[in-house]
Gaussian input, Z-matrix of N, CA and C with variables (Angstrom, degrees):
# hf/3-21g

backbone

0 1
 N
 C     1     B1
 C     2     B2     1     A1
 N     3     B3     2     A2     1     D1
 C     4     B4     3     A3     2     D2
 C     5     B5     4     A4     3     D3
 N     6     B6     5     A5     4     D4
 C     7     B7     6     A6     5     D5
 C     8     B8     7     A7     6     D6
 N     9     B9     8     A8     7     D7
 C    10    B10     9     A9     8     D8
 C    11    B11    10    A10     9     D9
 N    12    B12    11    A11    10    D10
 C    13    B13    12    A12    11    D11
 C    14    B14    13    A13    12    D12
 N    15    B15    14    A14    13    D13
 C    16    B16    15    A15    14    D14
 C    17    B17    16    A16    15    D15
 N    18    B18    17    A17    16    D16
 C    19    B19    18    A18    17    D17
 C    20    B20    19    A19    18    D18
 N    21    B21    20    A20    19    D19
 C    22    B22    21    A21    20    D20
 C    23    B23    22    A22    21    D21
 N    24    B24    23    A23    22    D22
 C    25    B25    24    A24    23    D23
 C    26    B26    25    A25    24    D24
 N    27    B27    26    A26    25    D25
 C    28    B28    27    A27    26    D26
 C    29    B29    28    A28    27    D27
 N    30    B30    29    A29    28    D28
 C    31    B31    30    A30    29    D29
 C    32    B32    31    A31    30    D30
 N    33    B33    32    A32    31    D31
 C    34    B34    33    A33    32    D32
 C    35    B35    34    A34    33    D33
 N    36    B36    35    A35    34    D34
 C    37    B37    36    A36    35    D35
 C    38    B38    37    A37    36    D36
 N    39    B39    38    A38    37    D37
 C    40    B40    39    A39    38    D38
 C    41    B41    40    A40    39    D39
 N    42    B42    41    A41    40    D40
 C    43    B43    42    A42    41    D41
 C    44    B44    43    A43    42    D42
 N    45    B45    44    A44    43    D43
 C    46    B46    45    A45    44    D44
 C    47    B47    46    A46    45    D45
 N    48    B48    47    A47    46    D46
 C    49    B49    48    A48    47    D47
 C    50    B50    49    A49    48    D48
 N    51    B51    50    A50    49    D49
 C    52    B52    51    A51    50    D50
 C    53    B53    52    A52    51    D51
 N    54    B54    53    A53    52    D52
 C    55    B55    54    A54    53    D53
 C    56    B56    55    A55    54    D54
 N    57    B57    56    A56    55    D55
 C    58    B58    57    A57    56    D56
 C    59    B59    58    A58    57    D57
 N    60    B60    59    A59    58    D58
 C    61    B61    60    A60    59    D59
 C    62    B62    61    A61    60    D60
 N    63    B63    62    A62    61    D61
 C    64    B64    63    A63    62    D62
 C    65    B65    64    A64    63    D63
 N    66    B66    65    A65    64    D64
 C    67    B67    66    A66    65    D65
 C    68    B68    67    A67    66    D66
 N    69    B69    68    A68    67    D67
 C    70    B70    69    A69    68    D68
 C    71    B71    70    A70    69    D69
 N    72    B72    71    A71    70    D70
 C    73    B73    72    A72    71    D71
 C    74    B74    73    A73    72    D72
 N    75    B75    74    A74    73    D73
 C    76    B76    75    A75    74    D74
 C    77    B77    76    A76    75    D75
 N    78    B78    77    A77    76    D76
 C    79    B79    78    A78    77    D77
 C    80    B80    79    A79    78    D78
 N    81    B81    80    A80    79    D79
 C    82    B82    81    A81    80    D80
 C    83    B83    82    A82    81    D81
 N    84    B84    83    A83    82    D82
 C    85    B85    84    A84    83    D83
 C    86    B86    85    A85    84    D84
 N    87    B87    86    A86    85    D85
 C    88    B88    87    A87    86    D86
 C    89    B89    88    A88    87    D87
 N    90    B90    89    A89    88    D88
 C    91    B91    90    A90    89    D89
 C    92    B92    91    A91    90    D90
 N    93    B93    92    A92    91    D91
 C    94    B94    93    A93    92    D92
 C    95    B95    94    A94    93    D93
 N    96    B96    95    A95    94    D94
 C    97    B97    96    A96    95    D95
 C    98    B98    97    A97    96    D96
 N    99    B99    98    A98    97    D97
 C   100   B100    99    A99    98    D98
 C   101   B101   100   A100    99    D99
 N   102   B102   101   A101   100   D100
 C   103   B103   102   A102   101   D101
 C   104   B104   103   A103   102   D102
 N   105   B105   104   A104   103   D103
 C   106   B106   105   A105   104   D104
 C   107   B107   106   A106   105   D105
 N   108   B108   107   A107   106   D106
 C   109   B109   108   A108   107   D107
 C   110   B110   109   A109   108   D108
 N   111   B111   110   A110   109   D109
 C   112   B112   111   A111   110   D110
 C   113   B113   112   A112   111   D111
 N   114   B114   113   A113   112   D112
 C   115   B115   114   A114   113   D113
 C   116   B116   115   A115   114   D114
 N   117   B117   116   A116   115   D115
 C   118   B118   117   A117   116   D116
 C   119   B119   118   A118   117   D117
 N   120   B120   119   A119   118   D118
 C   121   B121   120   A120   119   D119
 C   122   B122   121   A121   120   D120
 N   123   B123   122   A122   121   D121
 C   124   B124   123   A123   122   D122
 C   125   B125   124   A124   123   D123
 N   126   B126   125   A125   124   D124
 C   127   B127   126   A126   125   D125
 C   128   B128   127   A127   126   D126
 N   129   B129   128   A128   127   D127
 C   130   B130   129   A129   128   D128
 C   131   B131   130   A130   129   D129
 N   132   B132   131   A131   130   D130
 C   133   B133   132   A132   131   D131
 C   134   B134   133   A133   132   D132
 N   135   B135   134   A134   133   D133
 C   136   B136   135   A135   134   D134
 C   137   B137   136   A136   135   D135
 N   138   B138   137   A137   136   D136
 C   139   B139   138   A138   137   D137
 C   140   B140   139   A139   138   D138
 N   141   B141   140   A140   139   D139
 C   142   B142   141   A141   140   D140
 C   143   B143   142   A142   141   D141
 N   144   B144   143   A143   142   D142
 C   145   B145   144   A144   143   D143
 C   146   B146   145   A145   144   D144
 N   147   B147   146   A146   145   D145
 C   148   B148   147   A147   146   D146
 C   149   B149   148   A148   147   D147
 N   150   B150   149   A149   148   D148
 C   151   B151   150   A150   149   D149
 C   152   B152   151   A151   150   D150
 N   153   B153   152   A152   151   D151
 C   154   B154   153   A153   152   D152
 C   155   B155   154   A154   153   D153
 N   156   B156   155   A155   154   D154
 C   157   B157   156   A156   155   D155
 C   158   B158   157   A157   156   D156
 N   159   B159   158   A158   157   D157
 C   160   B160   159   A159   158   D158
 C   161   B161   160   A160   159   D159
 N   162   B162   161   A161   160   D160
 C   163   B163   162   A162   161   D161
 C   164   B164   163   A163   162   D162
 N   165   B165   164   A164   163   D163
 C   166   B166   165   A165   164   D164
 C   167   B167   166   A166   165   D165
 N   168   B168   167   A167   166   D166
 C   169   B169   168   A168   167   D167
 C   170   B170   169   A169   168   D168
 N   171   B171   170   A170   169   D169
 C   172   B172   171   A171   170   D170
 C   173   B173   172   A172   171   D171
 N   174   B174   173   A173   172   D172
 C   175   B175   174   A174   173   D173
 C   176   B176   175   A175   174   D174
 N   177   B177   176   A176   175   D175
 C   178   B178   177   A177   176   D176
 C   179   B179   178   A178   177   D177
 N   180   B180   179   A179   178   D178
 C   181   B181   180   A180   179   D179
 C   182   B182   181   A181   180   D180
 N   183   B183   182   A182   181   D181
 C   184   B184   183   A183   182   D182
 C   185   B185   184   A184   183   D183
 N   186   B186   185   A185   184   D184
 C   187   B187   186   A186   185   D185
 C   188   B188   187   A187   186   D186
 N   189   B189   188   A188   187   D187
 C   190   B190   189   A189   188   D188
 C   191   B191   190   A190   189   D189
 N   192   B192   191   A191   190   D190
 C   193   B193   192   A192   191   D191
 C   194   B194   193   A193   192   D192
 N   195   B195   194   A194   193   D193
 C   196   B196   195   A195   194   D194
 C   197   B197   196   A196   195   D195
 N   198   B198   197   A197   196   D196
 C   199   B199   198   A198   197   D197
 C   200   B200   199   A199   198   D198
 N   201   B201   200   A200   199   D199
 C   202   B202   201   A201   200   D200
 C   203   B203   202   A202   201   D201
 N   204   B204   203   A203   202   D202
 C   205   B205   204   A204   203   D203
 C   206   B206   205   A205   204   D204
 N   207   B207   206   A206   205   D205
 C   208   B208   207   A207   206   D206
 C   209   B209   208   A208   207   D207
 N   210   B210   209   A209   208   D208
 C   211   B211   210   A210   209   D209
 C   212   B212   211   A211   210   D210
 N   213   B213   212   A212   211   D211
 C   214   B214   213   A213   212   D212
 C   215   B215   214   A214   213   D213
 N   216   B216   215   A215   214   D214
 C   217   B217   216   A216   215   D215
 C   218   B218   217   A217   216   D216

   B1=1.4479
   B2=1.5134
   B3=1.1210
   B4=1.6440
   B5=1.8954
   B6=1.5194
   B7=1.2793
   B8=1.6555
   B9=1.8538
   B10=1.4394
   B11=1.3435
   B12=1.2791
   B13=1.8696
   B14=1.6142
   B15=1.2505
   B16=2.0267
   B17=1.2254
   B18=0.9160
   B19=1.9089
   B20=1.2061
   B21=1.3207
   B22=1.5443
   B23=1.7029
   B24=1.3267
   B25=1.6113
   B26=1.3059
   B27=2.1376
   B28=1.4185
   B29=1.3754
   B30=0.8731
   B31=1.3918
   B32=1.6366
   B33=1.2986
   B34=1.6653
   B35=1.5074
   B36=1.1527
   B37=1.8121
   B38=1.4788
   B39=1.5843
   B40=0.9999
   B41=2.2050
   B42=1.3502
   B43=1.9850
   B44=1.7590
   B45=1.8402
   B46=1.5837
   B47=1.7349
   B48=2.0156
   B49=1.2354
   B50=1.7401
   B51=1.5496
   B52=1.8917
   B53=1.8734
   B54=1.4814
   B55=1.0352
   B56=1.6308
   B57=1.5857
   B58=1.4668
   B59=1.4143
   B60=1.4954
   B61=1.6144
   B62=1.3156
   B63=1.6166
   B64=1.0082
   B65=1.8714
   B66=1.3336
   B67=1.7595
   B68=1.4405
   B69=1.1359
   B70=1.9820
   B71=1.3399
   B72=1.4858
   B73=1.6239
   B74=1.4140
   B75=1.2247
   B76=1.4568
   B77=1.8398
   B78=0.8496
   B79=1.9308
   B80=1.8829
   B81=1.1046
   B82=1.6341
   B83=1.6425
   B84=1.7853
   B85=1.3889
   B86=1.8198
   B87=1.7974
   B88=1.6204
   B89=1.5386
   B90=1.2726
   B91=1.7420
   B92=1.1435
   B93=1.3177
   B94=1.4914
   B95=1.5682
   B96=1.2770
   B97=1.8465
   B98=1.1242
   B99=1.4257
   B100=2.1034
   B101=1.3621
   B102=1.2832
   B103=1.5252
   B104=1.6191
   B105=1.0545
   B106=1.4795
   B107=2.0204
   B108=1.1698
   B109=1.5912
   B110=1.5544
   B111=1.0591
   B112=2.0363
   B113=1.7340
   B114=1.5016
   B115=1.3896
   B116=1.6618
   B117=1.7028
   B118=1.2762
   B119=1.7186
   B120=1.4829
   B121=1.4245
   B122=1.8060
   B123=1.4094
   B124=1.5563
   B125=1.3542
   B126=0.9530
   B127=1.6628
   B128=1.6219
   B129=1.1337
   B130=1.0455
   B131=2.2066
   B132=1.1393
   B133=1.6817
   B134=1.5154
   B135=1.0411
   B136=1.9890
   B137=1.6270
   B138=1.7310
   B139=1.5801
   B140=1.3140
   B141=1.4219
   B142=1.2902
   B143=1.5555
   B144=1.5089
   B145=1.0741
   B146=1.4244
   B147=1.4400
   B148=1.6656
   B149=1.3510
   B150=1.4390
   B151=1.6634
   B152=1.4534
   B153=1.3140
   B154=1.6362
   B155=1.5161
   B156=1.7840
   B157=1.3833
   B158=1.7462
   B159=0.8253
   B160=1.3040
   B161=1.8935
   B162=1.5855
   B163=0.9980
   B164=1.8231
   B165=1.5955
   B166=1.5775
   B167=1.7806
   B168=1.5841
   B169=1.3046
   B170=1.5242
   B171=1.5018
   B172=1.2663
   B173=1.6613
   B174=1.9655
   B175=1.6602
   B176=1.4791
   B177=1.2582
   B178=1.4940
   B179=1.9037
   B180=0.9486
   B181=1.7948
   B182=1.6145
   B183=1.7570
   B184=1.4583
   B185=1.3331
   B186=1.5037
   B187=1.1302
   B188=1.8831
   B189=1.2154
   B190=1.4491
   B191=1.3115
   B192=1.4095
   B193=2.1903
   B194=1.4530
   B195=1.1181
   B196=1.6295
   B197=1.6008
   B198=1.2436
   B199=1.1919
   B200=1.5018
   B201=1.3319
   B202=1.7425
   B203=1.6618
   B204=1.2952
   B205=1.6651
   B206=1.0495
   B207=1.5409
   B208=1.2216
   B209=2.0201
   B210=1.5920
   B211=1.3609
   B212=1.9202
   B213=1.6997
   B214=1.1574
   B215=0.9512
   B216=1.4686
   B217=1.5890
   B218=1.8491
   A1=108.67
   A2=113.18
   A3=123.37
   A4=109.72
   A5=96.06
   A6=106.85
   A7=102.40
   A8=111.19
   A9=121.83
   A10=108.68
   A11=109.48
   A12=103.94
   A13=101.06
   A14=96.48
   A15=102.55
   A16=115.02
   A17=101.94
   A18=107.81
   A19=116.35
   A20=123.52
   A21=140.32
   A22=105.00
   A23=97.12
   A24=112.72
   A25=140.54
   A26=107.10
   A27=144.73
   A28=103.34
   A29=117.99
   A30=121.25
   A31=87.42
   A32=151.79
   A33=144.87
   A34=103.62
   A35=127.03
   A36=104.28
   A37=122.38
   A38=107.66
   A39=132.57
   A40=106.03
   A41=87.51
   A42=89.71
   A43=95.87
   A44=107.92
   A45=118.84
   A46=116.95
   A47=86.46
   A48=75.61
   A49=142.49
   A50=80.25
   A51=103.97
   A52=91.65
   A53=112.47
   A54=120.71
   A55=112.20
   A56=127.51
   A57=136.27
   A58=103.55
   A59=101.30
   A60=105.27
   A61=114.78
   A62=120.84
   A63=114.56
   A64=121.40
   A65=108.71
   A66=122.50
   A67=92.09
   A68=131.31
   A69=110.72
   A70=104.54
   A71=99.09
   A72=115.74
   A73=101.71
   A74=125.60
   A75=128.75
   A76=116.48
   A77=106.08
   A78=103.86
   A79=102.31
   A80=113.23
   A81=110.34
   A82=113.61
   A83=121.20
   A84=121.34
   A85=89.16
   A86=118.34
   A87=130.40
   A88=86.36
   A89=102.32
   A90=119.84
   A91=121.65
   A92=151.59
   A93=145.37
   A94=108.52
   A95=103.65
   A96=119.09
   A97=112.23
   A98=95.20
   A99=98.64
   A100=113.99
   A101=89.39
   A102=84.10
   A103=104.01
   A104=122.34
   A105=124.86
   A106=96.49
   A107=101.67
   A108=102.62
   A109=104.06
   A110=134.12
   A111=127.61
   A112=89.30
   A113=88.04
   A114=103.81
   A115=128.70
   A116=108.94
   A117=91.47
   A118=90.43
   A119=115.49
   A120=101.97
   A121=106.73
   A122=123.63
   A123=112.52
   A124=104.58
   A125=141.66
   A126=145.75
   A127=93.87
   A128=136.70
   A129=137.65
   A130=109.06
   A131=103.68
   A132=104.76
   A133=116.33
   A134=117.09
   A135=119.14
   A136=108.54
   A137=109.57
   A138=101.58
   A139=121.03
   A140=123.21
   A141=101.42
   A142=106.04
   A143=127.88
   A144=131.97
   A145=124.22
   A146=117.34
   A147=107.48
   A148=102.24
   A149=131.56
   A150=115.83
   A151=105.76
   A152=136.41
   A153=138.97
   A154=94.24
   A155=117.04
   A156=108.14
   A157=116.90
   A158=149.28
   A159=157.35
   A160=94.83
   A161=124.32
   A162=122.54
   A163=105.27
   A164=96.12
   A165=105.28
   A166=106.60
   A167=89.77
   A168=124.72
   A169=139.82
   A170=88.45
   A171=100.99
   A172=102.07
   A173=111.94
   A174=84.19
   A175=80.00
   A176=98.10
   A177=119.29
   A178=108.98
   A179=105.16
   A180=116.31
   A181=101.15
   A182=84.74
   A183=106.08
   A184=101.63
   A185=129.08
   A186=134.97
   A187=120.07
   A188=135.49
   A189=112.40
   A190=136.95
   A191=88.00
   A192=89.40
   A193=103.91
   A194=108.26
   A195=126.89
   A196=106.68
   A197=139.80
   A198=141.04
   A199=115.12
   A200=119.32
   A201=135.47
   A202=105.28
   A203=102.81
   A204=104.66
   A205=160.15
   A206=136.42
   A207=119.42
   A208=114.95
   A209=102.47
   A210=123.12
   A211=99.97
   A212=114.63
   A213=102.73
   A214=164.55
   A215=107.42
   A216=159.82
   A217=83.80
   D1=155.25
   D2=-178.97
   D3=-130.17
   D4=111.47
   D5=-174.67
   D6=-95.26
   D7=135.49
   D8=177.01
   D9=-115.69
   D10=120.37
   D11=167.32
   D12=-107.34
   D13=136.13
   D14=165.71
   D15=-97.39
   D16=87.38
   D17=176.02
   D18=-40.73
   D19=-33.23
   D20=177.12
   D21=-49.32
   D22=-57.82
   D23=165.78
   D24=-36.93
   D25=-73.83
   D26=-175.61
   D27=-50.74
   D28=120.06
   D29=-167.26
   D30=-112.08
   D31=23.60
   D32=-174.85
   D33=69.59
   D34=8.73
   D35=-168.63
   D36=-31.05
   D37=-58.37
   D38=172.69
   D39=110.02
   D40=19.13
   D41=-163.52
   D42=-68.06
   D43=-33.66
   D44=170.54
   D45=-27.98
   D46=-63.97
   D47=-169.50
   D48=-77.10
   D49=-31.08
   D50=165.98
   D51=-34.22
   D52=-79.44
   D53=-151.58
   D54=-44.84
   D55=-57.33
   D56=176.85
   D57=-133.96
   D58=90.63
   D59=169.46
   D60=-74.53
   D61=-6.72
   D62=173.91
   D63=-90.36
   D64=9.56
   D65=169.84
   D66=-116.11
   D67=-32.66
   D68=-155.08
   D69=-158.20
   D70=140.85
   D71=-154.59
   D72=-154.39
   D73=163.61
   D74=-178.22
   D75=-112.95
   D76=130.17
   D77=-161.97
   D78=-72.25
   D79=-173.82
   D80=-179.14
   D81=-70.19
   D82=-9.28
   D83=-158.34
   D84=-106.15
   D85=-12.31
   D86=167.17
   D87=82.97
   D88=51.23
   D89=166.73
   D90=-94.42
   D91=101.68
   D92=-164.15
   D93=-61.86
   D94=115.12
   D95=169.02
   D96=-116.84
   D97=138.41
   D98=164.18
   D99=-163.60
   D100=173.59
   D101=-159.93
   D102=-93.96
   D103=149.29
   D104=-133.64
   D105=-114.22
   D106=-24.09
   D107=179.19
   D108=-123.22
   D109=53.52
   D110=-168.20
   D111=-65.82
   D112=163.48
   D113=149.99
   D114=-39.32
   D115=157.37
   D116=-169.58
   D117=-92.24
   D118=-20.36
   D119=-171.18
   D120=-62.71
   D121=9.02
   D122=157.61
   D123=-107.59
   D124=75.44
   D125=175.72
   D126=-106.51
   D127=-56.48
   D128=-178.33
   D129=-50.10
   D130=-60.23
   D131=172.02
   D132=-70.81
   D133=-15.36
   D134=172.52
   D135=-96.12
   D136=-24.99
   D137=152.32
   D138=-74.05
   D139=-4.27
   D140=-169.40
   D141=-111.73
   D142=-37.16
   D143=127.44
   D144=-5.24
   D145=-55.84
   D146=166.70
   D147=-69.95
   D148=-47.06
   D149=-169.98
   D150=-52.21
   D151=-43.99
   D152=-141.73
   D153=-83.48
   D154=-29.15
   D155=-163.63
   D156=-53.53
   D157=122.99
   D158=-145.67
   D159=-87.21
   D160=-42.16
   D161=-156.30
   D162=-117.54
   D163=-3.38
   D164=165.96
   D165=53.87
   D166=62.51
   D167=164.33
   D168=-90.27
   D169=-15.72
   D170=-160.03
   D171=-117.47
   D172=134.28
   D173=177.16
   D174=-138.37
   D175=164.49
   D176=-174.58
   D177=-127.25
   D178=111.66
   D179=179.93
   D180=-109.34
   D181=-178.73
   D182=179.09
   D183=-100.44
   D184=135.66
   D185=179.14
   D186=-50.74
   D187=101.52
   D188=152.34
   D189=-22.50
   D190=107.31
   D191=172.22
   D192=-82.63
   D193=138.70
   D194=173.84
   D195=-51.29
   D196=-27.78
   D197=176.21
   D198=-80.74
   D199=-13.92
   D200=-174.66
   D201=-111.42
   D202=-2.41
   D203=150.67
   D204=-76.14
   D205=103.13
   D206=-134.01
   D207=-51.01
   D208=-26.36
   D209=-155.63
   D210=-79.14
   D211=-21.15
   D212=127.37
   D213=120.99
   D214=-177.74
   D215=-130.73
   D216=-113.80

């Protein structure tokens, strides 16, 4: 899976991290980080994490397989 935060968006709530502290955490400056490819066995806590986001910052996809790339072909 491939997790997107829009910073443009994230306003700090912090609903991310409550939800999967094990994808998203806040750095020492209370900067939103995460980890951008987790396991898929957390798909369930990085979906829910996107539901809680208040400002719908957060998106959660299906990972690109290297063979479904245009680059390839």
């Amino acid at each position: 899976m491939q997790i997107t935060v829009d910073m443009t968006l994230c306003e700090s709530h912090g609903q991310c991290v409550f939800a999967a502290p094990e994808i998203f955490s806040f750095d020492d400056d209370d900067r939103l980080v995460h980890e951008a490819s987790p396991p898929d066995a957390l798909l369930d806590k990085a979906e829910k994490a996107a539901a809680v986001c208040p400002v719908r910052a957060v998106t959660v996809s299906p990972a690109s397989s290297p063979a479904s790339s245009p680059a390839a072909s």
